[in-house]
N, C-alpha and C positions, 0 to 999 in steps of 0.2 A: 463297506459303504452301501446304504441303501439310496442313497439320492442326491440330486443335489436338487437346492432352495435357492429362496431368494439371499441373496447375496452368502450363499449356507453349502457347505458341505455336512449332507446329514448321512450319522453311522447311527447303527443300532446294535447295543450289548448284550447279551443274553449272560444269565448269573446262576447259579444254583443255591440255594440258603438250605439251612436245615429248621429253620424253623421260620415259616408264612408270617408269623402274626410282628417281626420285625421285618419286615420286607418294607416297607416307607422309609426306618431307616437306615437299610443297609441301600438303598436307593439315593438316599440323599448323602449318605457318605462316598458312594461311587462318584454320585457327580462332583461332589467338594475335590475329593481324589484327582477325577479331571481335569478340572475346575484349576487345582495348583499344579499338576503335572504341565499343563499348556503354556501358565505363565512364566512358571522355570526354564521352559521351553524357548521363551519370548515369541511366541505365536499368541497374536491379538486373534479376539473375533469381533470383526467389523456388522453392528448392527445398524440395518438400515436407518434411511432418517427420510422422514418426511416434511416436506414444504408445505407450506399454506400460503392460499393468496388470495387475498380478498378484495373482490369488486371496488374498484371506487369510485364507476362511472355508476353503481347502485346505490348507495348508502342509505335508502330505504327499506331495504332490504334488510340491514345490519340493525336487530333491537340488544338494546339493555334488558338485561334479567338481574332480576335483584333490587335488593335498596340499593341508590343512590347517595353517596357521600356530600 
């Protein structure tokens, strides 16, 4: 484990290859590996979510961008 995050527990993997110039995708095969190893698992990873809230005692504030329909 190297840390923990926003709503994250973060690890870090370290790999040996024998040939550099596939390392992208012996990378993105580890993670797909992960990736179903967690869901067989049935370990979610909950990503955050953010709100928006918008003034309504401003509404001048609020423009249109674009054409209008």
């Amino acid at each position: 484990m190297r840390e923990f995050g926003d709503s994250a527990v973060i690890f870090s993997a370290s790999v040996w290859i024998e040939d550099p110039w596939s390392s992208m995708r012996r990378s993105s095969d580890l993670h797909d590996t992960i990736w179903w190893a967690l869901k067989e698992a049935n370990i979610t990873i909950a990503f955050p979510q953010v709100d928006v809230h918008l003034d309504t005692l401003a509404p001048e504030s609020v423009q249109r961008i674009g054409p209008t329909a």
